[in-house]
C-alpha positions as CSV (number, residue, x, y, z in Angstrom):
1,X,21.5,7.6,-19.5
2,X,21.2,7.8,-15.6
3,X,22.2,4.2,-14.0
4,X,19.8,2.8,-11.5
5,X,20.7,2.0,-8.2
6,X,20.3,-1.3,-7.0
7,X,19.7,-0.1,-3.5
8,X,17.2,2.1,-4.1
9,X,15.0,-0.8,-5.8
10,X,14.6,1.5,-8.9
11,X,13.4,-0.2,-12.2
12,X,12.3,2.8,-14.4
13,X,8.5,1.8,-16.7
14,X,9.5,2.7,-20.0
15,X,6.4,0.7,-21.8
16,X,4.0,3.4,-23.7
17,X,0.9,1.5,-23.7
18,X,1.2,0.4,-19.9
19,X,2.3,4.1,-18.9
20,X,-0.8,4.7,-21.1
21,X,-3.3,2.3,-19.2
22,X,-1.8,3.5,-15.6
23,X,-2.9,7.2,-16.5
24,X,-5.9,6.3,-17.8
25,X,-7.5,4.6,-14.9
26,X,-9.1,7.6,-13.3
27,X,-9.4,11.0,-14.6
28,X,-7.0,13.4,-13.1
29,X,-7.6,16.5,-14.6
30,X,-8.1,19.5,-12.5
31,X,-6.8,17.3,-9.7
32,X,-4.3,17.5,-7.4
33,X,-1.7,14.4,-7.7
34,X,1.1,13.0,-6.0
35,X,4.0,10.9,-7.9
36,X,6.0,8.7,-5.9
37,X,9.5,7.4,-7.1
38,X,8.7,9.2,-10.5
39,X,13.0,8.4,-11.8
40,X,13.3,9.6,-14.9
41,X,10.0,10.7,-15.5
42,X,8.4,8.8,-17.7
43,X,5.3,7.9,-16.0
44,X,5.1,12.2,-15.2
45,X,5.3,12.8,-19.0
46,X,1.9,10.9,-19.6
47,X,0.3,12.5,-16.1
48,X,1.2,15.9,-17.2
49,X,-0.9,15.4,-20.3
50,X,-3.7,14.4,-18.4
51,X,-3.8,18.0,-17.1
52,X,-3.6,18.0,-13.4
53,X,-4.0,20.8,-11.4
54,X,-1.1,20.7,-8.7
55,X,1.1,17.9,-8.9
56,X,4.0,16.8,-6.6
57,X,6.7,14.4,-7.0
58,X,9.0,12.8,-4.3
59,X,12.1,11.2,-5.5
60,X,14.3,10.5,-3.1
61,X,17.1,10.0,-5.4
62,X,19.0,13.5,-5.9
63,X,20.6,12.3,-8.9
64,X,17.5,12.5,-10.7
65,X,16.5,15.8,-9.5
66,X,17.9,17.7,-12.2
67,X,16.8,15.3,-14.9
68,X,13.4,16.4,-13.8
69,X,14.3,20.0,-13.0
70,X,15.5,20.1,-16.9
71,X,12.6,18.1,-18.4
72,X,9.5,19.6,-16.2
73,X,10.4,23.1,-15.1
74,X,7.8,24.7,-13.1
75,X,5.1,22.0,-13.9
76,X,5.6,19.9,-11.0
77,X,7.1,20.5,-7.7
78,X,9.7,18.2,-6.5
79,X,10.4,16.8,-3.0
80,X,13.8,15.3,-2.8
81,X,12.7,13.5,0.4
82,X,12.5,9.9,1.5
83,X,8.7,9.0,0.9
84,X,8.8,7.0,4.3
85,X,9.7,10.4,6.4
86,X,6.6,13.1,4.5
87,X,3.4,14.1,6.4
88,X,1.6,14.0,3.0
89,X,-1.2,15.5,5.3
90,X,0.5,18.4,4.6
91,X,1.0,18.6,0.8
92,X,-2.3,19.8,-0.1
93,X,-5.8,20.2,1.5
94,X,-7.0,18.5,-1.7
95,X,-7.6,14.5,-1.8
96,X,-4.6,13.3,-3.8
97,X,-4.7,10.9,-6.7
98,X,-1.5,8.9,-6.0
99,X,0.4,6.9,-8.2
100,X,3.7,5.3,-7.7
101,X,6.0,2.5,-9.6
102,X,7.4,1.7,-5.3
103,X,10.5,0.9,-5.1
104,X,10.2,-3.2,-4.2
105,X,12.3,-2.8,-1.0
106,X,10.2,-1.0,1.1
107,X,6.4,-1.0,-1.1
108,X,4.7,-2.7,1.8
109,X,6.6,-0.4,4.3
110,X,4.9,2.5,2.2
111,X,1.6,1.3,1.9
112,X,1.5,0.2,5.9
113,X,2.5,3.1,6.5
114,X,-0.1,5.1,4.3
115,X,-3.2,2.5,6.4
116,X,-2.0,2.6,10.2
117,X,-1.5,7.2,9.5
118,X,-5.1,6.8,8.5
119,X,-7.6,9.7,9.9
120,X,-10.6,7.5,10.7
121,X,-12.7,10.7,9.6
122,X,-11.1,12.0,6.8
123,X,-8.7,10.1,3.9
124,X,-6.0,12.3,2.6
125,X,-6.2,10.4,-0.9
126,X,-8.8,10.2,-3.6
127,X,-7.3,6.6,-4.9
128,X,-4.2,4.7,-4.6
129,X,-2.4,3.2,-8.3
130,X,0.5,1.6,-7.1
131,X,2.9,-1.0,-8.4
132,X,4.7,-3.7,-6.5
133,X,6.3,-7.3,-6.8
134,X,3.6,-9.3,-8.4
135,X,4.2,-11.8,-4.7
136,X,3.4,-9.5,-2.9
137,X,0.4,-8.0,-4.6
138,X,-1.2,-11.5,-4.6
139,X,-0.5,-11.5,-0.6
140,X,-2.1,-8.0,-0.2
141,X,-5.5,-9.0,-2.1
142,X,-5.7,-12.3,-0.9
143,X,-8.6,-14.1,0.9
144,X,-8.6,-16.3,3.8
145,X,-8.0,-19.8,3.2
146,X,-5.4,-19.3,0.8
147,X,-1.4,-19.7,1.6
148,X,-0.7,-16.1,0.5
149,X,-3.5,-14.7,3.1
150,X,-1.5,-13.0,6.0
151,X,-1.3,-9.8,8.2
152,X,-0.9,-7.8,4.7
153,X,-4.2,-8.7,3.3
154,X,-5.6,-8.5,6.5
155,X,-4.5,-4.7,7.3
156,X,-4.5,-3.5,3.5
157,X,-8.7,-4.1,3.3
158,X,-9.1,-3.0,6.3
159,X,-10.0,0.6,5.2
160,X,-9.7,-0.1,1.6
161,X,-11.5,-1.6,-1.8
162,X,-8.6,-3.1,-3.7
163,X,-8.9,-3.9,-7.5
164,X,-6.3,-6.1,-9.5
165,X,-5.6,-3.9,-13.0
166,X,-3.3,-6.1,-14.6
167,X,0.5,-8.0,-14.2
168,X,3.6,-6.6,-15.7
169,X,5.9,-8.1,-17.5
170,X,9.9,-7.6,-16.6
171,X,9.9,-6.1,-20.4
172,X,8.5,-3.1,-19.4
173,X,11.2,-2.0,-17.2
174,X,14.3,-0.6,-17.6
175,X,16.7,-2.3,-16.1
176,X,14.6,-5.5,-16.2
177,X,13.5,-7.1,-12.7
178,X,13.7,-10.7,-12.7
179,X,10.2,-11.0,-11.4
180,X,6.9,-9.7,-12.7
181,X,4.7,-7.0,-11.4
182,X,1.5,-6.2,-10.4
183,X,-0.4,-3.0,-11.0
184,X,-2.7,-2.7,-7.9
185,X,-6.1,-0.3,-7.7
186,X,-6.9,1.5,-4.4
187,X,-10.3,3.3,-3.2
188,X,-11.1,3.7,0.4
189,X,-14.4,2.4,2.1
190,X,-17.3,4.7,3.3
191,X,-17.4,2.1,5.9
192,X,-15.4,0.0,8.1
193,X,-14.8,-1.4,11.3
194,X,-14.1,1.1,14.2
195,X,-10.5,0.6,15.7
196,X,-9.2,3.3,17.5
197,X,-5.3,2.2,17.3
198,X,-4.8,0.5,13.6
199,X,-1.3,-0.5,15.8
200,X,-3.3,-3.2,17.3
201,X,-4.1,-4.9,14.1
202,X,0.0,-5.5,13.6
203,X,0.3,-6.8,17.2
204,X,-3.0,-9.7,16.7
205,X,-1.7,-10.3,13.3
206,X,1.6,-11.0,14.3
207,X,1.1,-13.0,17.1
208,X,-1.1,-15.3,15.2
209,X,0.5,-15.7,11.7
210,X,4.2,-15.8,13.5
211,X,3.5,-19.8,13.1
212,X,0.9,-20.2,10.3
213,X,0.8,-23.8,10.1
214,X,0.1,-24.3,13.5
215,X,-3.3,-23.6,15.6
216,X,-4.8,-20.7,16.9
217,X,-4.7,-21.8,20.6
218,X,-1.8,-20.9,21.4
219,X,-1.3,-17.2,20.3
220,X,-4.9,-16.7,22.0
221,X,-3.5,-18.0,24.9
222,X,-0.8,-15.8,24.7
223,X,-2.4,-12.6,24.6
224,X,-6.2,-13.0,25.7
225,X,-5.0,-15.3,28.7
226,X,-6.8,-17.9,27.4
227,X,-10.6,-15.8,28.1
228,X,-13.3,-17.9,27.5
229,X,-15.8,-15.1,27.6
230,X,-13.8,-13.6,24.3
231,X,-14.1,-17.0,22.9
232,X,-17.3,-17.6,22.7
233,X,-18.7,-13.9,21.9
234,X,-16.2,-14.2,18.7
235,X,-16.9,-18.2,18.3
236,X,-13.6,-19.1,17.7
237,X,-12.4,-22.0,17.0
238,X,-9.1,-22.6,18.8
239,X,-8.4,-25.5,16.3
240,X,-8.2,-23.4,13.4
241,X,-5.0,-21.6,11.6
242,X,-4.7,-18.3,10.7
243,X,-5.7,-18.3,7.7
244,X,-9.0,-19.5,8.2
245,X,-9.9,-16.6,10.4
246,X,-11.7,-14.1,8.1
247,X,-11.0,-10.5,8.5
248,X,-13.8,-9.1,10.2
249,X,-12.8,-11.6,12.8
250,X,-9.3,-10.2,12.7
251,X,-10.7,-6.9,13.6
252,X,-12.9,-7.9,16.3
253,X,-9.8,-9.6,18.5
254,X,-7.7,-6.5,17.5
255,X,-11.1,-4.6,19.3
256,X,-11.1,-7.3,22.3
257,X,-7.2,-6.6,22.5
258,X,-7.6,-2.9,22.4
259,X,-10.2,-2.8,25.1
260,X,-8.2,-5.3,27.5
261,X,-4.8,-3.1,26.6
262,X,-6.7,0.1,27.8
């Protein structure tokens, strides 16, 4: 039995009836899918048997390379890559169904990643089934005037419909977490708010939720100079905190910042 590495954030799914649920969200046969952290290969057992027609894994871990070489053969094809560095563009010029157990250490590094790399015209993925901390699931769907509503709820619906499937207990896991998990459902939007640089969305987001608890005034201030104009055609409230502005107004100052930015 393969050890996991601590540093690598891997906890391998073992449980049958959630492996079971996770491939049977979407149908995936005759489609091309992508596997991301697939370890031992016990999520890619139950996707094979959905009968996919191409399907990739990247594991960045060599280790388990051969583990998957041994059990798969020639019914998958394996990138021994760090997910972080792949054009996934440029895996297939079919929409990928994606499904990945992320490693916990960099899951919202992946999925901001995946949003800012975002063709406005074209999405390179059907659907997103991903798995993170159950925190920070319930800090990418949250809504505005909660406490976990922040720049990763903000940018995560920006160009995406996000559905809750279900919380996972540490049992599931081998070697058990000491948190639960969150099983997270993604589908992009036909439509959404126009932003030429999704950068921009990082830079208002930051500013403002860089002190929470305070008011809005002052990270305005800081990067609109304080412009009445913008003010009033958004009609902000400078006494607000961040996390009573919604998102569409999120999106309209990362517009206003855009255009001022040039």
């Amino acid at each position: 039995m393969i050890k996991a590495k601590k540093s690598l954030g891997q906890n391998f799914l073992v449980d049958e009836e959630i492996l079971k649920k996770i491939t049977g969200i979407v149908d995936i046969k005759d489609k091309t899918v992508l596997e991301v952290g697939p370890g031992t290969g016990n999520l890619t057992s139950f996707i094979l048997r959905k009968n996919p027609k191409k399907f990739f894994v990247v594991e960045k871990d060599y280790r388990l390379i051969t583990i998957l070489q041994r059990k798969f053969q020639n019914q998958i094809e394996i990138i021994n890559e760090d997910i972080l560095n792949i054009n996934e563009k440029r895996l297939s010029l079919d929409k990928l169904i994606v499904f990945g157990n992320l490693p916990y250490n960099i899951s919202t590094e992946i999925l901001c990643k995946w949003i800012i790399n975002l063709d406005s015209n074209s999405f390179w993925f059907k659907n997103l089934i991903l798995m993170f901390q159950k925190e920070v699931a319930e800090r990418i769907i949250a809504n505005e005037n909660t406490s976990n509503y922040g720049r990763l709820a903000i940018l995560a619906k920006w160009k995406l419909d996000i559905k809750k499937i279900c919380d996972i207990n540490p049992t599931s896991f081998s070697p058990r977490p000491k948190i639960d998990s969150s099983l997270l459902f993604f589908t992009p939007k036909k439509k959404f708010f126009k932003i030429n640089k999704p950068k921009n969305i990082e830079i208002i987001t930051r500013f403002f939720f860089n002190q929470r608890r305070k008011m809005i005034k002052k990270p305005f201030n800081q990067l609109f100079n304080g412009n009445i104009e913008i003010q009033k055609k958004l009609k902000l409230n400078l006494h607000l905190r961040p996390q009573n502005l919604d998102l569409i107004t999120y999106y309209k100052l990362a517009k206003e910042y855009e255009e001022l930015s040039g």
